[in-house]
PDB file with SEQRES, HELIX, SHEET and CRYST1 records, atoms N, CA, C and O in Angstrom:
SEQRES   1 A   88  UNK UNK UNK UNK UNK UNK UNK UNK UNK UNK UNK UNK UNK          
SEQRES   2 A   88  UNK UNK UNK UNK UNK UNK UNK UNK UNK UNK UNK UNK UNK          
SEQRES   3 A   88  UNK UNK UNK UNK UNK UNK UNK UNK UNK UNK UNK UNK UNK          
SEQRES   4 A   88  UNK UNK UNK UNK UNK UNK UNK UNK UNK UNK UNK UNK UNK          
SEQRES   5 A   88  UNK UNK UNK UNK UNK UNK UNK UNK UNK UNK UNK UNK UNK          
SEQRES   6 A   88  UNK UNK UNK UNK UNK UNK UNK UNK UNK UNK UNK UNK UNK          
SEQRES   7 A   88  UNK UNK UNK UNK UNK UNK UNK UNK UNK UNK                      
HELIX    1 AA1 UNK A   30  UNK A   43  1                                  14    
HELIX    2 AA2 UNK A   53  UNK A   60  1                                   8    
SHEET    1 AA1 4 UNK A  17  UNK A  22  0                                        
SHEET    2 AA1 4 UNK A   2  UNK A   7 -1                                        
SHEET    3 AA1 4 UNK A  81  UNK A  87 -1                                        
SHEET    4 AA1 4 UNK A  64  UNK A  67 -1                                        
CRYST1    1.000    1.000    1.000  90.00  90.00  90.00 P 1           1          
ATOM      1  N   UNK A   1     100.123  91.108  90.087  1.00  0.00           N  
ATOM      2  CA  UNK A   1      99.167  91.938  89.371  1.00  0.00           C  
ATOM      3  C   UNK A   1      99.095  93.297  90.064  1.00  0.00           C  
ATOM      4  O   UNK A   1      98.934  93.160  91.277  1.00  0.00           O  
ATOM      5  N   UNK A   2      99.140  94.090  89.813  1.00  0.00           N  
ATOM      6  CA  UNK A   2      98.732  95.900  89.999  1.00  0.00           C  
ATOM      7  C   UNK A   2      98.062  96.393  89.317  1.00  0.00           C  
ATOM      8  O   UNK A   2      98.068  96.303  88.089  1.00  0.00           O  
ATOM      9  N   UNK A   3      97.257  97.096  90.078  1.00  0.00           N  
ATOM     10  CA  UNK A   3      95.935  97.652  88.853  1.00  0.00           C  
ATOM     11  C   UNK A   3      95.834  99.208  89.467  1.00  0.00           C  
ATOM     12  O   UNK A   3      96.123  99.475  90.634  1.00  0.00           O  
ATOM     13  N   UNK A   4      95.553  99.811  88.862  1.00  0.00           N  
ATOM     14  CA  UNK A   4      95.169 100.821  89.131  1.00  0.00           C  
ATOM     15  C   UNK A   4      93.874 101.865  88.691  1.00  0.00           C  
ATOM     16  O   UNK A   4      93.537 101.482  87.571  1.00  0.00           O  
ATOM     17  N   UNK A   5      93.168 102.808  89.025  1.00  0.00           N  
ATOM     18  CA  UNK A   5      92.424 103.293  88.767  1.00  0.00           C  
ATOM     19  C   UNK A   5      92.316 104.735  89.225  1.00  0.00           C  
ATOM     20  O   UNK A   5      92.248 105.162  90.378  1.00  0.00           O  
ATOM     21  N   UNK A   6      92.312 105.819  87.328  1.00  0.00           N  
ATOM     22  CA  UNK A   6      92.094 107.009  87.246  1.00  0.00           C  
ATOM     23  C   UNK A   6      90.611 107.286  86.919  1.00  0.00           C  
ATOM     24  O   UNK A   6      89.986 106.598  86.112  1.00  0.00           O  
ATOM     25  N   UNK A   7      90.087 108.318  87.579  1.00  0.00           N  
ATOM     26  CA  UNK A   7      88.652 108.466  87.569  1.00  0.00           C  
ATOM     27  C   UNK A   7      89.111 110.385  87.696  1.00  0.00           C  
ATOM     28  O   UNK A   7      89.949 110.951  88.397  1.00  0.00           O  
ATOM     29  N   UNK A   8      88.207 110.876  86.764  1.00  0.00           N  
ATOM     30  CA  UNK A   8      87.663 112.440  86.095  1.00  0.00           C  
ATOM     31  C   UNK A   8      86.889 113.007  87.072  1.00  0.00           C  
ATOM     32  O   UNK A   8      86.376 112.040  87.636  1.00  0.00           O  
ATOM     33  N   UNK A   9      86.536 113.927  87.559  1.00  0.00           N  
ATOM     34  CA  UNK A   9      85.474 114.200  89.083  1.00  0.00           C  
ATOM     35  C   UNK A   9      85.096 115.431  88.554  1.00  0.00           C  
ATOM     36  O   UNK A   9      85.983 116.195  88.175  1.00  0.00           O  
ATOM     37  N   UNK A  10      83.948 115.741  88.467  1.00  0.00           N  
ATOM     38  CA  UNK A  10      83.791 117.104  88.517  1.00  0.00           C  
ATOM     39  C   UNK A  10      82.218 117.400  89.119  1.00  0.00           C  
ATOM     40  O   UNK A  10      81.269 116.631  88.973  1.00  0.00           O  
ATOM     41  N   UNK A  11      82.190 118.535  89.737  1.00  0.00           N  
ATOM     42  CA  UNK A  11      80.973 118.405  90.860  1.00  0.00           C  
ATOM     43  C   UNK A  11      80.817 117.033  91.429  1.00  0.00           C  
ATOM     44  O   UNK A  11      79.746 116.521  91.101  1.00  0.00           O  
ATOM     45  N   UNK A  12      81.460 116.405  92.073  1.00  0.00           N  
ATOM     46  CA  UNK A  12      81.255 115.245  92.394  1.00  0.00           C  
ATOM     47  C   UNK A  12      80.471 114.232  92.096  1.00  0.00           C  
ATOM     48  O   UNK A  12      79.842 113.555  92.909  1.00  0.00           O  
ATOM     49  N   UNK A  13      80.493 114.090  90.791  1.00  0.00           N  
ATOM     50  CA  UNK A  13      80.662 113.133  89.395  1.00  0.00           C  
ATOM     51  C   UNK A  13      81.541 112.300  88.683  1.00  0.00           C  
ATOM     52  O   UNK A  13      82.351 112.979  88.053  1.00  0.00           O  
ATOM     53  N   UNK A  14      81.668 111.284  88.563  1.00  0.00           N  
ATOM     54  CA  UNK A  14      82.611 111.152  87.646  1.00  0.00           C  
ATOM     55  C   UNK A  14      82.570 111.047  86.564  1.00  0.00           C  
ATOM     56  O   UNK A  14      81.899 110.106  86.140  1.00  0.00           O  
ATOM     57  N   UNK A  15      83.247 111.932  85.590  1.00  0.00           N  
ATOM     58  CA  UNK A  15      83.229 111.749  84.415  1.00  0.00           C  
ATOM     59  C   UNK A  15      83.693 111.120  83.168  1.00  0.00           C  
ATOM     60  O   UNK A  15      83.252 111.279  82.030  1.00  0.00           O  
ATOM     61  N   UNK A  16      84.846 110.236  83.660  1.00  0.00           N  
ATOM     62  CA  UNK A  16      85.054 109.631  83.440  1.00  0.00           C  
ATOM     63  C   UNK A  16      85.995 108.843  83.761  1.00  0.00           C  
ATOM     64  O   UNK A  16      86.939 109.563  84.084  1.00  0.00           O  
ATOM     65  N   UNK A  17      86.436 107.174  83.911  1.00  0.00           N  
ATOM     66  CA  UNK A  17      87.343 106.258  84.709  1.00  0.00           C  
ATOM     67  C   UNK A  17      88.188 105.207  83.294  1.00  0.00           C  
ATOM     68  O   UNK A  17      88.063 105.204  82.070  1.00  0.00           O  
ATOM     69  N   UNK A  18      89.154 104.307  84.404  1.00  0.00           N  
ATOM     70  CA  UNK A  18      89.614 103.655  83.382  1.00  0.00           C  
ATOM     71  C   UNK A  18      90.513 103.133  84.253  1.00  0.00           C  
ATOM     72  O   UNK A  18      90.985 103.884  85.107  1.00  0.00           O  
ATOM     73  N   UNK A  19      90.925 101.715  84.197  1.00  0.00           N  
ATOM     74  CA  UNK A  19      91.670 100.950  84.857  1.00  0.00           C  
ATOM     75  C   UNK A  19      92.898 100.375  83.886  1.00  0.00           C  
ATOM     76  O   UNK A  19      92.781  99.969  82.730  1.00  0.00           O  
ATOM     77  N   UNK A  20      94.067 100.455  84.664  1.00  0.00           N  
ATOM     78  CA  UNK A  20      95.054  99.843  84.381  1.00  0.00           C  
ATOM     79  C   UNK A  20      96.062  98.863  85.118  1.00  0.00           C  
ATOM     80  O   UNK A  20      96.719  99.071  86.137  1.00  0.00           O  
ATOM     81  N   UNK A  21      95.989  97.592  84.210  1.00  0.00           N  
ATOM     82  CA  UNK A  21      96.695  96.412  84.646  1.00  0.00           C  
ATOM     83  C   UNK A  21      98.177  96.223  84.104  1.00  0.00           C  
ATOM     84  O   UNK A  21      98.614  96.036  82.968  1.00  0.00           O  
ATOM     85  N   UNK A  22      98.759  96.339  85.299  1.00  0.00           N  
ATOM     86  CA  UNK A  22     100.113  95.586  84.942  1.00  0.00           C  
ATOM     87  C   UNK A  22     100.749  94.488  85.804  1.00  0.00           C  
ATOM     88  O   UNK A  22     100.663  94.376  87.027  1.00  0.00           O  
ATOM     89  N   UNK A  23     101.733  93.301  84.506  1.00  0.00           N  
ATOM     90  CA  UNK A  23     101.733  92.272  84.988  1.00  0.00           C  
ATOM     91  C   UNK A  23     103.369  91.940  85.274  1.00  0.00           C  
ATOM     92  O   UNK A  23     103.733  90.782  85.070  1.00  0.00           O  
ATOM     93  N   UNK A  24     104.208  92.778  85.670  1.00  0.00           N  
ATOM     94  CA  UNK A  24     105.740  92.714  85.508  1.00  0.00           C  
ATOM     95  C   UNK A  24     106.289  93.204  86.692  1.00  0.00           C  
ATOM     96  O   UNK A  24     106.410  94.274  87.289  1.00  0.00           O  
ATOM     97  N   UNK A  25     106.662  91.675  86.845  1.00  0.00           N  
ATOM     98  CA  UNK A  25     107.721  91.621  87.827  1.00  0.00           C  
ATOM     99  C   UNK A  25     109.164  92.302  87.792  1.00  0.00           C  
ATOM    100  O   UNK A  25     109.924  92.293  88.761  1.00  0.00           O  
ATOM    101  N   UNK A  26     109.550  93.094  86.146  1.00  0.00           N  
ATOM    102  CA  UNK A  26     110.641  93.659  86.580  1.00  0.00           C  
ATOM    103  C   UNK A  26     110.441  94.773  86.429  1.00  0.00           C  
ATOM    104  O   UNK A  26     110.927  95.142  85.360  1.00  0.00           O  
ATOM    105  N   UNK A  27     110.026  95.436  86.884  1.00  0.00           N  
ATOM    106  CA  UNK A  27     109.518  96.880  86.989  1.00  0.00           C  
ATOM    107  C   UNK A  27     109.711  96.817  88.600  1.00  0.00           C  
ATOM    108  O   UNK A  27     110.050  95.722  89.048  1.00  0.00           O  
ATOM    109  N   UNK A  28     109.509  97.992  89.601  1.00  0.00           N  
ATOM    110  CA  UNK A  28     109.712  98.523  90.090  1.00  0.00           C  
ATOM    111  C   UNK A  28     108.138  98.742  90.904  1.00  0.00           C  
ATOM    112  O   UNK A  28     107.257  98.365  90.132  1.00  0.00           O  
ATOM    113  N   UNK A  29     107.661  99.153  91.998  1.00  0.00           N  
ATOM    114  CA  UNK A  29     106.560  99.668  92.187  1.00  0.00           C  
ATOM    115  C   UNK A  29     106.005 100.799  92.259  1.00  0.00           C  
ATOM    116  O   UNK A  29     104.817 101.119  92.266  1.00  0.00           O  
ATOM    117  N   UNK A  30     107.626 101.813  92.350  1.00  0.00           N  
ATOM    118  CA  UNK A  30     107.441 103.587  91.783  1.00  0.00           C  
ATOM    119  C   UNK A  30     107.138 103.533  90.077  1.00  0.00           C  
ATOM    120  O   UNK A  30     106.503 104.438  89.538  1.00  0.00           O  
ATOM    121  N   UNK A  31     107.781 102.126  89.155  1.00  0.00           N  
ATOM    122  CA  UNK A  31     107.962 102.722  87.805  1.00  0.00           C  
ATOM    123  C   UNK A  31     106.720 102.376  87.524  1.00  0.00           C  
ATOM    124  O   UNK A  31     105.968 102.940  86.729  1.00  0.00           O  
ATOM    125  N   UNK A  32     106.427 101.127  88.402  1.00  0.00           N  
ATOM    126  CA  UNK A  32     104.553 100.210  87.814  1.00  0.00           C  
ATOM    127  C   UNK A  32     103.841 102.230  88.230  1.00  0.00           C  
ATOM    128  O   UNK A  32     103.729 103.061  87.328  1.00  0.00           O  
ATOM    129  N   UNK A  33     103.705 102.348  88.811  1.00  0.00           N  
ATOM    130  CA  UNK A  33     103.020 103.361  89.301  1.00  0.00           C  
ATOM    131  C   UNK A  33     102.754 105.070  88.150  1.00  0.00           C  
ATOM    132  O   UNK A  33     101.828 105.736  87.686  1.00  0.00           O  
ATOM    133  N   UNK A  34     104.072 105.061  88.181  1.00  0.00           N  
ATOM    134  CA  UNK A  34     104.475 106.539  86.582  1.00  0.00           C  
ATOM    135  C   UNK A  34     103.951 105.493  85.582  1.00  0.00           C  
ATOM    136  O   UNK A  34     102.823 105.734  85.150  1.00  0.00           O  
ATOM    137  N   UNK A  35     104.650 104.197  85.058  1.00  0.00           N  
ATOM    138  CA  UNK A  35     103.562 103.922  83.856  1.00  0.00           C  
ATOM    139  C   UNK A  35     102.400 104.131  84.075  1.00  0.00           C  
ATOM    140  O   UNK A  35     101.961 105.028  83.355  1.00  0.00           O  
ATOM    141  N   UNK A  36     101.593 103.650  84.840  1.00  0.00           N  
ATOM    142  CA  UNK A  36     100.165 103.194  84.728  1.00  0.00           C  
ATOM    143  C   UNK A  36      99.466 104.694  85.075  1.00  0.00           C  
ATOM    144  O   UNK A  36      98.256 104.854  84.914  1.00  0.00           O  
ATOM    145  N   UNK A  37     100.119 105.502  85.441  1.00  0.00           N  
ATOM    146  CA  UNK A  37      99.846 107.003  85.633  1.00  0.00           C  
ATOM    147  C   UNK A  37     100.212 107.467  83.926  1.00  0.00           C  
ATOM    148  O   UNK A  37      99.411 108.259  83.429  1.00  0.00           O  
ATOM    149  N   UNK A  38     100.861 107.206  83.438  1.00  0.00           N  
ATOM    150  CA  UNK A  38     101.207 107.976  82.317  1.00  0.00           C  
ATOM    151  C   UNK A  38     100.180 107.169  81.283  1.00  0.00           C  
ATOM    152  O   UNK A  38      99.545 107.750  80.403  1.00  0.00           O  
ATOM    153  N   UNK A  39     100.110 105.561  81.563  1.00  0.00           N  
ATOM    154  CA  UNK A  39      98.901 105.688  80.324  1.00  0.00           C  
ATOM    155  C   UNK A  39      97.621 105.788  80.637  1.00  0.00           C  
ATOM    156  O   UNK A  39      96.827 105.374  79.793  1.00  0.00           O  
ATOM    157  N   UNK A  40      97.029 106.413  82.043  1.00  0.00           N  
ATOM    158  CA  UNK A  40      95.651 106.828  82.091  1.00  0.00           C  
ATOM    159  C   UNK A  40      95.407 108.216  81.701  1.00  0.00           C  
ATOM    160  O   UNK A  40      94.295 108.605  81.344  1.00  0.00           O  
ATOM    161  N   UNK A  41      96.712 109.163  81.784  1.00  0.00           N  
ATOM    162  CA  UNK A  41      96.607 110.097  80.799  1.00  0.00           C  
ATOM    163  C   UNK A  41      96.499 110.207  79.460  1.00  0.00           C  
ATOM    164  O   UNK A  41      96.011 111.181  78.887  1.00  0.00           O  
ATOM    165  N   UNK A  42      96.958 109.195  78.915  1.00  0.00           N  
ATOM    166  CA  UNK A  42      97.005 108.898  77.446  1.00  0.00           C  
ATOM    167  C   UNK A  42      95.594 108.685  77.254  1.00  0.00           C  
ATOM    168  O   UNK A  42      95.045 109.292  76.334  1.00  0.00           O  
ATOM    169  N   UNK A  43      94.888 107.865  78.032  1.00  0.00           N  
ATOM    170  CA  UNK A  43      93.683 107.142  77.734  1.00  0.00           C  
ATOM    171  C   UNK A  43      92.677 108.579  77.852  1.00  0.00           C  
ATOM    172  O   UNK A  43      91.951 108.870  76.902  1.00  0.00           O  
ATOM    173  N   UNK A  44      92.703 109.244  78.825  1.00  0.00           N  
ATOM    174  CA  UNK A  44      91.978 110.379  79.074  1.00  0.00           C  
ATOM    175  C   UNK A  44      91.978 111.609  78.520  1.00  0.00           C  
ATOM    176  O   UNK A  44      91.260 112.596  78.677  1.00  0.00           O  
ATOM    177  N   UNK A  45      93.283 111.277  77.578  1.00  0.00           N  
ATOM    178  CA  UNK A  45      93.930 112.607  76.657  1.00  0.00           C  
ATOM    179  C   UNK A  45      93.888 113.968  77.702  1.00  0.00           C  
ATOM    180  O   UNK A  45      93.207 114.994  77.691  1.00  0.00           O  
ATOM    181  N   UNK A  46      94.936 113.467  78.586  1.00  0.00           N  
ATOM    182  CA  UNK A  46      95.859 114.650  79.774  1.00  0.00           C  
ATOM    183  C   UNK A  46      96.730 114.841  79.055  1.00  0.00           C  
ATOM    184  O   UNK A  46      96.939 114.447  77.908  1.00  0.00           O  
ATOM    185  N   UNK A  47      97.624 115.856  80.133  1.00  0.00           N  
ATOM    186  CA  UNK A  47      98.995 116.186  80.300  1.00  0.00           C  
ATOM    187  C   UNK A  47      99.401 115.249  81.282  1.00  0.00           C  
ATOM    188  O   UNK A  47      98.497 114.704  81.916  1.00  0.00           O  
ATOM    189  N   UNK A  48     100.506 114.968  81.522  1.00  0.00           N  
ATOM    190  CA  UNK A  48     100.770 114.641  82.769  1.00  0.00           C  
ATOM    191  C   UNK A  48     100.614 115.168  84.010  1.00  0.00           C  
ATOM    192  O   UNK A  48     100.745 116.391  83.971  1.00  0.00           O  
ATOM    193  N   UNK A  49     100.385 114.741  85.108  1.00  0.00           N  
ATOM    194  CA  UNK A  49     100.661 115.875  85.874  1.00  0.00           C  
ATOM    195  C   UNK A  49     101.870 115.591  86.824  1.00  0.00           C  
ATOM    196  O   UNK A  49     102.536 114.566  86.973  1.00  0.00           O  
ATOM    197  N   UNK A  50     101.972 117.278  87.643  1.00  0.00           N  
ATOM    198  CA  UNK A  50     103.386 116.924  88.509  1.00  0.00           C  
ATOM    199  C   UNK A  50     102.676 116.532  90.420  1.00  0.00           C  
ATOM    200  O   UNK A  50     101.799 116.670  91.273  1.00  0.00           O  
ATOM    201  N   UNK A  51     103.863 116.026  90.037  1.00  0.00           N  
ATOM    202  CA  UNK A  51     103.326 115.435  91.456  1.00  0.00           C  
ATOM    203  C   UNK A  51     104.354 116.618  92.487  1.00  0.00           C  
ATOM    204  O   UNK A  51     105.565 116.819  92.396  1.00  0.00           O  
ATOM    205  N   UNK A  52     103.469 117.179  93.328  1.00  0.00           N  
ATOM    206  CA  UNK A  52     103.773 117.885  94.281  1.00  0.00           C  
ATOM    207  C   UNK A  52     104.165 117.192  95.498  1.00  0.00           C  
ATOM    208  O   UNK A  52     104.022 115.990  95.277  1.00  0.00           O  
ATOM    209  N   UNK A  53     104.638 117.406  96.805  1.00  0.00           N  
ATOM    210  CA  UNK A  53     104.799 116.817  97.983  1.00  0.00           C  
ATOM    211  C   UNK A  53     103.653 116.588  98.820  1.00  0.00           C  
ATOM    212  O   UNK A  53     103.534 115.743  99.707  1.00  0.00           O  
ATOM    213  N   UNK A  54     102.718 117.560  98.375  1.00  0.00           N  
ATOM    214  CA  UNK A  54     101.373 116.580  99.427  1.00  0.00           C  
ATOM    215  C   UNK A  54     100.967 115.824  98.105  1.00  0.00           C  
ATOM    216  O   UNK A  54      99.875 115.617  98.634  1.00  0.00           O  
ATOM    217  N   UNK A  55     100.853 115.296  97.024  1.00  0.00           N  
ATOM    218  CA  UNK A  55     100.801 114.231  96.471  1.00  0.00           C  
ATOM    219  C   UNK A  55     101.212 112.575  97.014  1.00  0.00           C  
ATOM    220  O   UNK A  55     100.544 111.591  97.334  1.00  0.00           O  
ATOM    221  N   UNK A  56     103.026 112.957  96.892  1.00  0.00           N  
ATOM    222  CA  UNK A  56     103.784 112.122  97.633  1.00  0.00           C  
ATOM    223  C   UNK A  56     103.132 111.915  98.907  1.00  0.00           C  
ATOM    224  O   UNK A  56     102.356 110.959  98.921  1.00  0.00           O  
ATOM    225  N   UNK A  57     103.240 112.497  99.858  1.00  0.00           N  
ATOM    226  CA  UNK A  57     102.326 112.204 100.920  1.00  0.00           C  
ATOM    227  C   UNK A  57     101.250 111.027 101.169  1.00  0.00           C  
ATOM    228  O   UNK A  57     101.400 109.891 101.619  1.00  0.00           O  
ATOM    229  N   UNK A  58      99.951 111.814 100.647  1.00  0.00           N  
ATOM    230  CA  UNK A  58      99.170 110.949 100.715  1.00  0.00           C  
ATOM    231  C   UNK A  58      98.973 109.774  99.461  1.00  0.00           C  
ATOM    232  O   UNK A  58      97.896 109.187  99.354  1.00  0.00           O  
ATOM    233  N   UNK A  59      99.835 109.563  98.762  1.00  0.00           N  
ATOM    234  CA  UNK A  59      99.875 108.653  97.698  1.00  0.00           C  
ATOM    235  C   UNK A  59     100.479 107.651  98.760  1.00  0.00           C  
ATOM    236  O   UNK A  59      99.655 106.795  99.082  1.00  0.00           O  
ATOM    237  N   UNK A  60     101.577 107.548  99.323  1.00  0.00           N  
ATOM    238  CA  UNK A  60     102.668 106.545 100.517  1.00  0.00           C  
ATOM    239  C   UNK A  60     100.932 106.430 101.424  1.00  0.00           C  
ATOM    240  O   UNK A  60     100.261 105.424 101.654  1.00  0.00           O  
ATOM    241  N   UNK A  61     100.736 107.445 101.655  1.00  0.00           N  
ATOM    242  CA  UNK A  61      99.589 106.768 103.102  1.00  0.00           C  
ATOM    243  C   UNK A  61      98.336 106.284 102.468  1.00  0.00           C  
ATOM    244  O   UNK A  61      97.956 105.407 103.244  1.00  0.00           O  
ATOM    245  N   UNK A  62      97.841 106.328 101.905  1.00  0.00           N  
ATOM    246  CA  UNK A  62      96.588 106.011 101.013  1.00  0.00           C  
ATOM    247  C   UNK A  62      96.449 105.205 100.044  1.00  0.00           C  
ATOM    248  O   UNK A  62      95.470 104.466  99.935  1.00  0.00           O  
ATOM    249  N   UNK A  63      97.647 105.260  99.023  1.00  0.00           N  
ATOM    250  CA  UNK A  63      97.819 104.430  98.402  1.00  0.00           C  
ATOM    251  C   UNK A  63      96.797 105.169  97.183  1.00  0.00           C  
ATOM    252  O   UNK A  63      96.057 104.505  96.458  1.00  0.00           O  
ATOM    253  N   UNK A  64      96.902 106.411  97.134  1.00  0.00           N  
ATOM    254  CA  UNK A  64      95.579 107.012  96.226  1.00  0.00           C  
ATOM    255  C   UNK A  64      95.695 108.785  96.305  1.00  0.00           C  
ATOM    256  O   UNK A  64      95.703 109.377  97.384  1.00  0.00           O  
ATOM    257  N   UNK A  65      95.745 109.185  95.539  1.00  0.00           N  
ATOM    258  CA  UNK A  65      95.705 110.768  95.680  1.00  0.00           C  
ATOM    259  C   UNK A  65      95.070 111.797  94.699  1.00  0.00           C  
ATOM    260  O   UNK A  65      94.436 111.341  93.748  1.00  0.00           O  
ATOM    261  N   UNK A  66      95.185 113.157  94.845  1.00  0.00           N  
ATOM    262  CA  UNK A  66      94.146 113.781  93.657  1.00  0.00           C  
ATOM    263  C   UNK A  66      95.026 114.723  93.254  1.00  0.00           C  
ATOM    264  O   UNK A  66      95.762 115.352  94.015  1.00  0.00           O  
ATOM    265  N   UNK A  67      94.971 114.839  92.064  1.00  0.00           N  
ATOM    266  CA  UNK A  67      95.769 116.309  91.515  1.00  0.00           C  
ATOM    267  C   UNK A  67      94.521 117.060  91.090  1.00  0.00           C  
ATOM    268  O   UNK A  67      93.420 116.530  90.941  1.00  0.00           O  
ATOM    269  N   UNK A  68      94.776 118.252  90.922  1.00  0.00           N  
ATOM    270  CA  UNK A  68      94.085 119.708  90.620  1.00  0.00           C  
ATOM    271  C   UNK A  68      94.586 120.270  89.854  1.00  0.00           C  
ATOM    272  O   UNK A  68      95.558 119.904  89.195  1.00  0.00           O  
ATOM    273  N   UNK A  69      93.902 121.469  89.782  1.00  0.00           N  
ATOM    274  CA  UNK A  69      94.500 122.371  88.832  1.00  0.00           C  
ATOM    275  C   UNK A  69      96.049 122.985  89.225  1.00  0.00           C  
ATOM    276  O   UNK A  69      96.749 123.643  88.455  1.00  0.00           O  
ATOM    277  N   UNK A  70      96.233 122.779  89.963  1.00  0.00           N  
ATOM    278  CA  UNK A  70      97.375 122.889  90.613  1.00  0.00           C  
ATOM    279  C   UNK A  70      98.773 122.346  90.215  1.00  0.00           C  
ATOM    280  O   UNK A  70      99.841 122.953  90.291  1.00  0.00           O  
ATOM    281  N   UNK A  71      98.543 121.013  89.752  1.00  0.00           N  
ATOM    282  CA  UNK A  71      99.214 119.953  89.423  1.00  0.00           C  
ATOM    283  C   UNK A  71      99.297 119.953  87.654  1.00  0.00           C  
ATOM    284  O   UNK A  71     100.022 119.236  86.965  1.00  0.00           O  
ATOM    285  N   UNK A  72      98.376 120.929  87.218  1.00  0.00           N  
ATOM    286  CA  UNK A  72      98.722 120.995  85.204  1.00  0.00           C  
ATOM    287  C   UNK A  72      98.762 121.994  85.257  1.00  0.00           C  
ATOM    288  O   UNK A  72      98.415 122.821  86.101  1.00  0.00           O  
ATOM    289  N   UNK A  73      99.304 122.043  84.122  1.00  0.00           N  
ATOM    290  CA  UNK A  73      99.448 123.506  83.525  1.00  0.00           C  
ATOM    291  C   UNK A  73      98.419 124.089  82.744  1.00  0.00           C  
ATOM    292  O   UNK A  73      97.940 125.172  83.081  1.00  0.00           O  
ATOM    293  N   UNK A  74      98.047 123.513  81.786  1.00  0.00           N  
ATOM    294  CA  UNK A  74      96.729 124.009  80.916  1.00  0.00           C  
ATOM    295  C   UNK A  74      95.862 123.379  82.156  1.00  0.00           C  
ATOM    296  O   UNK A  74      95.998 122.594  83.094  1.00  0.00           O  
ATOM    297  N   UNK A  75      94.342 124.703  81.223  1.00  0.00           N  
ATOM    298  CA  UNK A  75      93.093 125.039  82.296  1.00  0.00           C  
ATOM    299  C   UNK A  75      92.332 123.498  82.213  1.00  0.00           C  
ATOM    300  O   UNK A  75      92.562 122.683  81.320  1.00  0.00           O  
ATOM    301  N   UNK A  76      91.379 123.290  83.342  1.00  0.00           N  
ATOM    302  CA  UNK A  76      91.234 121.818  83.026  1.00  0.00           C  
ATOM    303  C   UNK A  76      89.265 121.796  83.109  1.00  0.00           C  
ATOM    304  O   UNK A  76      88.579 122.773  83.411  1.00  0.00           O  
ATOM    305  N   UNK A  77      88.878 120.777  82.844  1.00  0.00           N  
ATOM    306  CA  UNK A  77      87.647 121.124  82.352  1.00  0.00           C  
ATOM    307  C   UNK A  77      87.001 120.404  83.400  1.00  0.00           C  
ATOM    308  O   UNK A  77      85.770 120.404  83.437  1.00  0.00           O  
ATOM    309  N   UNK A  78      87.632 119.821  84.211  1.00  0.00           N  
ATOM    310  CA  UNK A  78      87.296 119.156  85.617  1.00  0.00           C  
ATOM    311  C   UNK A  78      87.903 119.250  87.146  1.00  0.00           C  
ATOM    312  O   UNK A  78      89.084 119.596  87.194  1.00  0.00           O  
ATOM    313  N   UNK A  79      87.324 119.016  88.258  1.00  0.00           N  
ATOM    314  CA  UNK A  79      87.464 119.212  89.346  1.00  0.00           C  
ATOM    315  C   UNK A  79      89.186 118.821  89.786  1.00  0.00           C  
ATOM    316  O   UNK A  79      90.103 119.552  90.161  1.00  0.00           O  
ATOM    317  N   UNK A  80      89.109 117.307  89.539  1.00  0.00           N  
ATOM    318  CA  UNK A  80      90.363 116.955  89.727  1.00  0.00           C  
ATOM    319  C   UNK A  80      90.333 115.196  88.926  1.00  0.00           C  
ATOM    320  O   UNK A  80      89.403 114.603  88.379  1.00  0.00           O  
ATOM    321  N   UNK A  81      91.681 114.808  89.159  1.00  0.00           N  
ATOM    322  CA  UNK A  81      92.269 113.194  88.231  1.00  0.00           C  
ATOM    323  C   UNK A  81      92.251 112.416  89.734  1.00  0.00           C  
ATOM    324  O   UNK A  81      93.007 112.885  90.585  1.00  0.00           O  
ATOM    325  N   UNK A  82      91.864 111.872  89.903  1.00  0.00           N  
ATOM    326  CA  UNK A  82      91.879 110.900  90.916  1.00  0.00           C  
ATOM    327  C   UNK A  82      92.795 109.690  90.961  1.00  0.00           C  
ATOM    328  O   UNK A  82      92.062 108.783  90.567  1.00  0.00           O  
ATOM    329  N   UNK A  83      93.940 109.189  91.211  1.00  0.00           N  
ATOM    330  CA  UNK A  83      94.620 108.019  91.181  1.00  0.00           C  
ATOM    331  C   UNK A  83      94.226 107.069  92.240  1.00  0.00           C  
ATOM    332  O   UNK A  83      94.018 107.620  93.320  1.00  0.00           O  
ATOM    333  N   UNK A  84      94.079 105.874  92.220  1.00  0.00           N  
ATOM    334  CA  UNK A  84      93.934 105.301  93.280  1.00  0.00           C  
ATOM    335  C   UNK A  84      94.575 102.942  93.021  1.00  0.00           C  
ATOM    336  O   UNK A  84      94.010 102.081  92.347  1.00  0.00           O  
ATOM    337  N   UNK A  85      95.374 102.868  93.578  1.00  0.00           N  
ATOM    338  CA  UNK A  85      96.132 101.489  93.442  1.00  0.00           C  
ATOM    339  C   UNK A  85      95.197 100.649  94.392  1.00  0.00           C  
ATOM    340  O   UNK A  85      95.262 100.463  95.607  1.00  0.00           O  
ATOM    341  N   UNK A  86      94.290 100.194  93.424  1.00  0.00           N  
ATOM    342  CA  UNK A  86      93.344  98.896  93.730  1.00  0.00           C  
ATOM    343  C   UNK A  86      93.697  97.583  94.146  1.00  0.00           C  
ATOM    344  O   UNK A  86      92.859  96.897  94.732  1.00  0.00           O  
ATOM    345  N   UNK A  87      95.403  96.942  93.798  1.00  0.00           N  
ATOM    346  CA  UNK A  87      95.566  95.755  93.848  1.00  0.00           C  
ATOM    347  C   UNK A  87      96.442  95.743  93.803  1.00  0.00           C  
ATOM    348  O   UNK A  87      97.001  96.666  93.211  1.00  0.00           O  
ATOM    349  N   UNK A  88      97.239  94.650  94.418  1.00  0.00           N  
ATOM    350  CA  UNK A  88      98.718  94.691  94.296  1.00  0.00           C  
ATOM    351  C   UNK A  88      99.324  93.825  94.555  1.00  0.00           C  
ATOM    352  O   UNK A  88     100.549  93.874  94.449  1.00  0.00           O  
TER     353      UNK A  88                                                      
END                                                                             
C-alpha cells in the first residue's frame, strides 16, 4: 500500500487536502510517486508541477516536499502544494 498526501497552504492554512492510495506492485516507487502526484493535481485542478533539485533533495530525505510558485508556471492562488508519502 502507498498513500500519499497533497495538502493547499496558504497563510498557514490549509486549504485544501486529499489522499491518494495505490495498490501495485508493478509500478515502480518513482512511477507510484508521479502518478499519485499527477492525480492530486487532477483532484485539485493544478498544473503539474516541475520538480526542481532541491525538490529531489528533500523529497529522498523527507520523504515529503513543497513546491511554490517557483515550481508552476501560471500565478497561483496559494502559498505552496505540499506532497508528503504517508505509507508505504
Amino acid at each position: 500500500m502507498f498513500r500519499m498526501w497533497g495538502k493547499l497552504i496558504k497563510d498557514n492554512h490549509l486549504l485544501k487536502d486529499t489522499i491518494i492510495e495505490r495498490c501495485s506492485d508493478s509500478l515502480s516507487r518513482t512511477q507510484m510517486v508521479f502518478d499519485a502526484l499527477e492525480t492530486i493535481c487532477y483532484e485539485l485542478d493544478l498544473s503539474k508541477p516541475l520538480w526542481l533539485d532541491a525538490n529531489v533533495r528533500e523529497f529522498k530525505r523527507h520523504n515529503k516536499t513543497r513546491f511554490t510558485q517557483d515550481n508552476f508556471i501560471e500565478q497561483l492562488d496559494f502559498d505552496y502544494l505540499e506532497i508528503h508519502v504517508i505509507e508505504e
